[in-house]
C-alpha positions in Angstrom: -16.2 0.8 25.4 -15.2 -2.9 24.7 -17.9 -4.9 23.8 -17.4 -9.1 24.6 -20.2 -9.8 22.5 -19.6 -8.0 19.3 -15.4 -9.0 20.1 -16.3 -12.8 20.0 -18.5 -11.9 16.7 -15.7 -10.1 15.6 -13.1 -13.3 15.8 -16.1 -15.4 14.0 -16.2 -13.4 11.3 -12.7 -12.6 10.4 -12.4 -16.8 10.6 -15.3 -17.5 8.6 -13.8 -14.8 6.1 -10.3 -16.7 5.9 -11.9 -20.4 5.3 -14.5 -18.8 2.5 -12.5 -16.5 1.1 -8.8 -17.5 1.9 -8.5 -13.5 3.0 -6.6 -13.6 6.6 -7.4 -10.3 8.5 -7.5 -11.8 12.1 -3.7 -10.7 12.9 -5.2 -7.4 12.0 -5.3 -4.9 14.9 -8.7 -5.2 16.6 -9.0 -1.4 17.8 -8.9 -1.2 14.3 -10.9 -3.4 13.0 -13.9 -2.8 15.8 -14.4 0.9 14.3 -14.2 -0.4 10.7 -16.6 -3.2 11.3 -19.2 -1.0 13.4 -18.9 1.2 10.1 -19.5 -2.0 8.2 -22.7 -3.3 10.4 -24.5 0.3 9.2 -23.3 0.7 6.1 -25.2 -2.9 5.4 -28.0 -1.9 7.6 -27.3 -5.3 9.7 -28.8 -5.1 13.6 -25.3 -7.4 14.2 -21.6 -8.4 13.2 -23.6 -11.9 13.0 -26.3 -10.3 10.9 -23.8 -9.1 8.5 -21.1 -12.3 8.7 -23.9 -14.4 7.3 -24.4 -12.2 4.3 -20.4 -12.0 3.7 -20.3 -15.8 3.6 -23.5 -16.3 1.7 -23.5 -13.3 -1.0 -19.7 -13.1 -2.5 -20.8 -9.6 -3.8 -21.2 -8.3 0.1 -17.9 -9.9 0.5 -16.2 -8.0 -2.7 -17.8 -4.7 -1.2 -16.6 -5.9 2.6 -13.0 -5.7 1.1 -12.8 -1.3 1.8 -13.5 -2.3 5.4 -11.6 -4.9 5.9 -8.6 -2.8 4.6 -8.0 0.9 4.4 -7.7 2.9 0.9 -6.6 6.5 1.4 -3.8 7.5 -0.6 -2.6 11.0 -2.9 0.0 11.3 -5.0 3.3 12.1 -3.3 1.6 11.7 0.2 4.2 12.5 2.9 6.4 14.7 0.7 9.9 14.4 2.8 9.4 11.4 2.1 9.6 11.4 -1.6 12.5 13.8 -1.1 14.3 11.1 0.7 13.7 8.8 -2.3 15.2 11.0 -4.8 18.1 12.0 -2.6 18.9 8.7 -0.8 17.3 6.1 -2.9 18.0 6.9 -6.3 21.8 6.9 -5.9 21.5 3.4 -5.4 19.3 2.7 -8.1 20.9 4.6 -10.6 23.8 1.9 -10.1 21.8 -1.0 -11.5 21.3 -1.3 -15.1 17.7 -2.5 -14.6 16.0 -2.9 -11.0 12.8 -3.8 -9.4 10.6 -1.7 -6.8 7.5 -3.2 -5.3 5.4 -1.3 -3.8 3.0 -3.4 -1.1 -0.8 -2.7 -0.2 -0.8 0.1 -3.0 -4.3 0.6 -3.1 -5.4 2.9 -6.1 -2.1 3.7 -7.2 -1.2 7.2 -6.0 2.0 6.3 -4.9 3.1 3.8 -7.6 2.6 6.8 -10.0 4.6 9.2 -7.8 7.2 6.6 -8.1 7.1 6.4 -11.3 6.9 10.5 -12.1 9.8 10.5 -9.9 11.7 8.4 -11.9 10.7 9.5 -15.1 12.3 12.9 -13.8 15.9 10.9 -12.8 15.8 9.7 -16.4 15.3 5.8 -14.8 11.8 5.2 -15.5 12.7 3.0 -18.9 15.3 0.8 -16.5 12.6 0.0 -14.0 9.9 -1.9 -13.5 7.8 -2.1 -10.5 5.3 -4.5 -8.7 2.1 -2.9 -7.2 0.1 -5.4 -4.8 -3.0 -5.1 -2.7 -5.3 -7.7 -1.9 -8.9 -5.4 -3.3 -9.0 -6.3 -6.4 -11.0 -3.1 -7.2 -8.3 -1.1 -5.5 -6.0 -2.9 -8.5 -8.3 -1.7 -11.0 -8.7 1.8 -10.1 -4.8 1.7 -9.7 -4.2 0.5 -13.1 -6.7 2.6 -14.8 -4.7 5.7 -13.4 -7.7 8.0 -13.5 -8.4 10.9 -10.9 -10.8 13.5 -10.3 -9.2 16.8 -11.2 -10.5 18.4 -8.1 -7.5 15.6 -6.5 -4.5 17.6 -9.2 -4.2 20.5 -6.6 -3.2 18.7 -3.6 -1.3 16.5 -5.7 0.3 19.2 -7.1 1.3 20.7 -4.0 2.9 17.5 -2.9 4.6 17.1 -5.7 6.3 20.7 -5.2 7.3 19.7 -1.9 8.7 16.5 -2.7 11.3 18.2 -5.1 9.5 17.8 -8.0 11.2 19.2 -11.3 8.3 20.5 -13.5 4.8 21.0 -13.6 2.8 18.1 -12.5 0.0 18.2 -15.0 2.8 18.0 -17.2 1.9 14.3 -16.5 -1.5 14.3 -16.8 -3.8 13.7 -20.4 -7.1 15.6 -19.3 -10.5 14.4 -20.6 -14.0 14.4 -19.4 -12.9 16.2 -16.2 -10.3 13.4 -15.2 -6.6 13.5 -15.3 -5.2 10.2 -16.8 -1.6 8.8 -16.2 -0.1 8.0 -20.0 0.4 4.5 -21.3 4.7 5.0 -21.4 4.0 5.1 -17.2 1.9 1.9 -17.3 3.7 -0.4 -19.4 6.8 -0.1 -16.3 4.1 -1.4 -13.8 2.7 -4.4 -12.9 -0.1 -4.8 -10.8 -1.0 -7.5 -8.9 -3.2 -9.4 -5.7 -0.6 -10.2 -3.0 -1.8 -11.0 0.8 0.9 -9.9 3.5 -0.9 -12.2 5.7 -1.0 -15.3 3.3 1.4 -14.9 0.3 4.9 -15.2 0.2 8.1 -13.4 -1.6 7.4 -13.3 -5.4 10.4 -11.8 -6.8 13.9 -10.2 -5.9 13.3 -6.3 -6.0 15.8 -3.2 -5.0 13.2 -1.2 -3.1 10.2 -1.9 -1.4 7.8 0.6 -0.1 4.8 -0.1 2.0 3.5 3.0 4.0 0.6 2.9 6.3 -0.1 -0.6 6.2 1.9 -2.4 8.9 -0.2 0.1 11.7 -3.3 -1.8 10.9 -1.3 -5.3 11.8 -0.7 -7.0 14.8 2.7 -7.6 15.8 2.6 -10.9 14.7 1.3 -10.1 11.1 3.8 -6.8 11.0 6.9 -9.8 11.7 5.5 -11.5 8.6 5.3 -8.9 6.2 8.6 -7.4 7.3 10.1 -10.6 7.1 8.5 -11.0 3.4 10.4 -7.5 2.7 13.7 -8.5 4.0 13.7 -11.6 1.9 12.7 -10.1 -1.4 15.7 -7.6 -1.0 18.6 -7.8 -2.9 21.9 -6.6 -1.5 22.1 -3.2 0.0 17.7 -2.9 -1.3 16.2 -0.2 0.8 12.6 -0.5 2.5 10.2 2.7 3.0 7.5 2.9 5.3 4.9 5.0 6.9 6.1 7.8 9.3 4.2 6.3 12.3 5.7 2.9 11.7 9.3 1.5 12.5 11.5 -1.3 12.6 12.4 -0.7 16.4 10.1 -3.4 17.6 10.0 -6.1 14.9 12.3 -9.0 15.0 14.3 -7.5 12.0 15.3 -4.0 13.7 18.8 -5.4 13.7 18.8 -6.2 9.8 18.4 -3.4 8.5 20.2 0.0 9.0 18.6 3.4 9.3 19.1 6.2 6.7 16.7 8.4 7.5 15.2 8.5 10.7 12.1 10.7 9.7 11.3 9.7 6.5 11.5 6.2 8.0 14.1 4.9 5.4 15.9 1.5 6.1 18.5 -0.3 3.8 19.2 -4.1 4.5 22.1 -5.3 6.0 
């Protein structure tokens, strides 16, 4: 049920949160965002979204916790693995006819997926020629990311992924273990880059051969997903591919007719 109250609290917040903070979540999707901020309200033990706005703009520490609300971090390694499959079957071709190329992967929140990538390369022998850009807007996301450390009760479902997506070895194979974590090694980190980048607010950074950003346009509007797409068709280089999550598309974007399908499932699209 739609509350006008806590709707109109809603908008005040998510504008009070751009002029602190210069974080723009109000092209977010507001079914969205009313179920993550309800979680918010008792998570902070606030009677109100206005209860709760006036700590976010008074105590920058609420804010910094705010941020796993205001965006969503769920992630495993090789998540979705057709879709890694695709990758090495239709995407690697075309990287393997650069002699150096750039992949940035957008709203990569701690890093599963930029270290698939990377594993997955490693494996094509193209992991020294690359060198990729991982952006989110948490900045503690970015630090978990670039740590590269998971609980080894996480190895077995990223194993099985990994399996799935084609993978050529043993995943642990890429793994130091210590102290009951699993740690990506430093030859995988020195090829990535991390870094804050806003969808909503930043623009194109750098020219890049593949971008992939899965499960982050369904939490924009249709407005915000227009932006970020747009952001994605400019940083491609000729004939760059874009990847995204298998409940979004290009069909009803302003760019559906820059960019060609090459696989429909895996939601694969290569610029035109």
């Amino acid at each position: 049920m739609i509350d006008p109250d806590f709707d109109i609290e809603l908008k005040l917040l998510l504008e009070g949160v751009y002029l602190k903070y210069q974080q723009d979540f109000r092209q977010y999707s507001v079914a969205s965002m009313r179920r993550r901020m309800r979680a918010a309200v008792d998570r902070f033990d606030c009677k109100t979204l206005s209860q709760l706005q006036d700590r976010v703009l008074h105590e920058p520490a609420v804010f910094a916790q705010m941020l796993r609300y205001f965006t969503v971090q769920v992630s495993e390694m090789f998540r979705d693995p057709p879709y890694f499959k695709a990758i090495r079957e239709l995407v690697i071709p075309e990287l393997q006819t650069h002699p150096t190329f750039k992949i940035w992967v957008a709203g990569c929140s701690t890093g599963e997926e930029v270290w698939s990538l990377a594993i997955l390369l490693d494996e094509e022998g193209l992991l020294e020629r690359a060198l990729i850009y991982a952006t989110d807007i948490n900045p503690e996301a970015l630090r978990k990311a670039g740590e590269g450390i998971y609980d080894l009760d996480r190895i077995s479902q990223f194993s099985s992924n990994y399996i799935a997506a084609g993978g050529k070895a043993s995943l642990s194979d890429y793994f130091t273990i210590a102290y009951d974590k699993a740690i990506i090694p430093q030859r995988f980190k020195s090829q990535v880059v991390f870094s804050d980048h806003s969808l909503s607010t930043d623009s194109v950074f750098s020219e890049v051969h593949f971008v992939s950003c899965r499960n982050v346009l369904i939490y924009f509007n249709r407005e915000l997903q227009n932006r970020a797409i747009g952001l994605f068709y400019d940083s491609l280089s000729h004939r760059g591919m874009l990847g995204l999550g298998n409940k979004e598309s290009l069909q009803l974007t302003s760019f559906a007719d820059r960019f060609k399908e090459i696989a429909r499932e895996e939601r694969l699209y290569q610029r035109t």
